[in-house]
N, C-alpha and C positions, 0 to 999 in steps of 0.2 A: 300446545303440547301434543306431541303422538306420540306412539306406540307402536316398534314394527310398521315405521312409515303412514298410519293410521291416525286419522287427527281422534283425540279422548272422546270428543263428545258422539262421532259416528262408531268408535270401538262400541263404549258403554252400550249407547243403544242397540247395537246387534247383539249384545252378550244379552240382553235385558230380554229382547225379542225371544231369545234362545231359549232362554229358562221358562218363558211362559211355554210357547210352544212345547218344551221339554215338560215341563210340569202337566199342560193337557195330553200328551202323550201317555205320560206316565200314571194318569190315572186311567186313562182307558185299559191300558195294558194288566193294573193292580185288577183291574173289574175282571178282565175275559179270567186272567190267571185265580181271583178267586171261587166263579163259577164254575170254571173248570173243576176246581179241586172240590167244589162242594156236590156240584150237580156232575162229573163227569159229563160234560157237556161243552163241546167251543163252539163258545156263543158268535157268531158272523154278525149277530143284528144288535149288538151291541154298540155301534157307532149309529145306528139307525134309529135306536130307543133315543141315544143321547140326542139327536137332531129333533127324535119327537119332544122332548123338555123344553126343548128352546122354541117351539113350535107352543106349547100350550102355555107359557110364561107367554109369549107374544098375545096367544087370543083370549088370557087372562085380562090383560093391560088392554089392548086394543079396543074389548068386544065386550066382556064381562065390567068391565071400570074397576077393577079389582086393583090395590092399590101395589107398589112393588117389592114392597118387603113378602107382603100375604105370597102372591102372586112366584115370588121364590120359593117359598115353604109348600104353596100346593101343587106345584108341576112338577116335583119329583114323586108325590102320592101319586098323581094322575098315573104318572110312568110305570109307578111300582106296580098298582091295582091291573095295568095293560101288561106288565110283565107277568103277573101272577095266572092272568085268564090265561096267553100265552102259554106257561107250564102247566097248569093244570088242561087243558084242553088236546094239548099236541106233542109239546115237549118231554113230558113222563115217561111217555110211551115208549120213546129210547134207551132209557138208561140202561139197562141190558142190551143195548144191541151196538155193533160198530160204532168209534168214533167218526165214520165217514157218512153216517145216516143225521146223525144231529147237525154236523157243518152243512150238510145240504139243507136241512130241513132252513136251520138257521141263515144262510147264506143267501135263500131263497126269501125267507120273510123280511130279509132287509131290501132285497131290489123292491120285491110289495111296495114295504110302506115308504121307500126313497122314489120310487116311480108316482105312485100317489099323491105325495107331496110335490112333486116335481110336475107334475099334469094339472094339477091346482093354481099352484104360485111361482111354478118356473124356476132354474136355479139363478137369477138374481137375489142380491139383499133384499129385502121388505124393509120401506121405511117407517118408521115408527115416532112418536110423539117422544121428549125427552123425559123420564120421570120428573116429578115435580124434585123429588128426596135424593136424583142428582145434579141438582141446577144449585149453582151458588157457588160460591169458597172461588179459590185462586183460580181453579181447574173448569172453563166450563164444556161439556161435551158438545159437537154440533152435530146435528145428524144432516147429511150433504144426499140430498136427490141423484136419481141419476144412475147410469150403469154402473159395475165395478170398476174402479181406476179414477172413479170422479174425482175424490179427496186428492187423488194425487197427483191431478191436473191442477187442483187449485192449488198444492201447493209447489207450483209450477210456476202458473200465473201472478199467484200476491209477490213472491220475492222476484219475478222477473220483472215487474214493475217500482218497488220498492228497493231494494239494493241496487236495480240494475239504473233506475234514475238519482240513487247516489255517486254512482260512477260516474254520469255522465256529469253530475254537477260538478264533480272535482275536476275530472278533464277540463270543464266548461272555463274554470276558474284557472287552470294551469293553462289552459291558452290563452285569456285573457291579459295573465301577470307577465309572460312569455311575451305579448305580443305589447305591452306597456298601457292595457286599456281597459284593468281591472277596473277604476274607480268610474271611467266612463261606463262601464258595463254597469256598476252598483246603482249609480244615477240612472239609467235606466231602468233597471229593475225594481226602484221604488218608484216610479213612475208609472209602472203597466203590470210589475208582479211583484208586488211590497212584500212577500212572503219568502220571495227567493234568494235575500242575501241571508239570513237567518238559518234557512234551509242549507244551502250551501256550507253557511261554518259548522252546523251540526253534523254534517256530513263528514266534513271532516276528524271534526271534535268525536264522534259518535260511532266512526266506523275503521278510520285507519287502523287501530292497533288490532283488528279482529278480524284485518280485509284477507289475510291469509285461510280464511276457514271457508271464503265463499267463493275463491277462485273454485273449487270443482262444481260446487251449488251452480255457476255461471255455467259453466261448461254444461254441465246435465242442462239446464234451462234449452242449452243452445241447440242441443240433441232434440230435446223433446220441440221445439220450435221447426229443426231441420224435418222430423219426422213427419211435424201437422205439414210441411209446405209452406214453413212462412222464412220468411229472412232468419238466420240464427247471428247472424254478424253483429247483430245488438251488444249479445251478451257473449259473445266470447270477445270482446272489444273489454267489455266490463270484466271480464274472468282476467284479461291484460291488465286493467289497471289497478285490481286487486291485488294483482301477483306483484306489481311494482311497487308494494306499499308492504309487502311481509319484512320489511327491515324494521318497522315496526312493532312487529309484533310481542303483545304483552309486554310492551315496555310501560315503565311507571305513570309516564305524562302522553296523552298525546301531543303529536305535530303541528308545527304551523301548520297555514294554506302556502306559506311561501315554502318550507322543506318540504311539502310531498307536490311542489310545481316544482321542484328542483330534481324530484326522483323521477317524477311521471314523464320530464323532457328527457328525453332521452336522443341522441344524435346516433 
């Protein structure tokens, strides 16, 4: 199903992404707007405190063994208590004076303490250990080494190998039944790779009626292959054989192996 030419499952998750991102937004903005109105003051290091919370929940867990629930509960005191030094110390001093004295003053204490962390631990992620209290249930998180964009090569790599070697088994099979040499094929293959006629009809069984959702998945694979410098013809080969198989799509039963070598020949 799509939406504005949009397959559901890629709309959903961009609205889904939106509201978080929109949600984090929105509370930054609720913070500056309420200290604003309390302290006449616009606060700039207000994204700066927030990077420090997630900085002491880290050396909470990390360093302290401090478990993750606790570890929630005491990096926003941490913050507060650094917020509090912070106005008592420096920021008071303003409130009678321009609003262009506190944005500096404030705008200045967040390069501080974002230079500081940043001369420390660099602006990459920090890997970290999974809490114990979120490991389990359906969902589980993995935490993936590596620069940014790692996660997004692997999920690169797992389906460019997985989908794209279901492609090629259905191909493999539609040239075979094409070519009248299906059963010599099978004979073979329980011979040297007992796994692969099983494989094959699941491929079929398992993927035709959904192959319309991974022609662009293929495409993007093919991109990001052309990008590293390696062949991309793999999968835009597969992104073709998916797209010949959307007649398919969400229908009630799937396909034979012989109606999708009847789709996939094509003259």
């Amino acid at each position: 199903m799509t939406i504005f030419g949009v397959p559901t499952q890629a709309l959903f998750g961009q609205l889904l992404l939106g509201l978080i991102n929109g949600a984090f937004y929105a509370m930054l903005s609720l913070g500056l707007s309420v200290i604003f109105g309390l302290l006449n003051i616009i606060n700039f290091a207000h994204g700066a405190q927030y990077m420090m919370g997630a900085f002491v929940a880290y050396f909470l867990l990390q360093w302290a063994g401090l478990g993750y629930w606790s570890a929630l509960l005491v990096a926003p005191i941490v913050v507060g208590v650094i917020g509090i030094v912070l106005e008592r110390t420096m920021i008071r001093r303003l409130y009678q004076l321009d609003h262009l004295y506190g944005l500096l003053l404030t705008f200045g204490l967040a390069l501080i303490i974002q230079g500081m962390f940043r001369n420390q631990y660099g602006s990459s992620g920090l890997p970290y250990s999974i809490p114990a209290q979120l490991t389990g249930g359906l969902l589980e998180p993995i935490a993936i080494p590596g620069p940014i964009g790692a996660a997004s090569a692997v999920k690169m790599a797992y389906p460019g190998w997985n989908k794209g070697s279901q492609a090629l088994l259905m191909a493999v099979r539609a040239l075979a039944m094409h070519e009248g040499v299906d059963e010599v094929l099978f004979a073979e293959w329980a011979r040297s790779q007992p796994e692969l006629p099983a494989r094959s009809e699941a491929a079929v069984k398992g993927t035709a009626r959904k192959a319309w959702r991974f022609v662009g998945e293929m495409e993007e694979i093919a991109a990001t292959f052309d990008a590293a410098g390696l062949p991309d013809g793999f999968h835009r080969a597969s992104a073709d054989v998916y797209g010949r198989l959307s007649a398919w799509k969400d229908t009630p039963a799937p396909p034979s192996v012989a109606e999708v070598t009847k789709e996939l020949i094509r003259r």
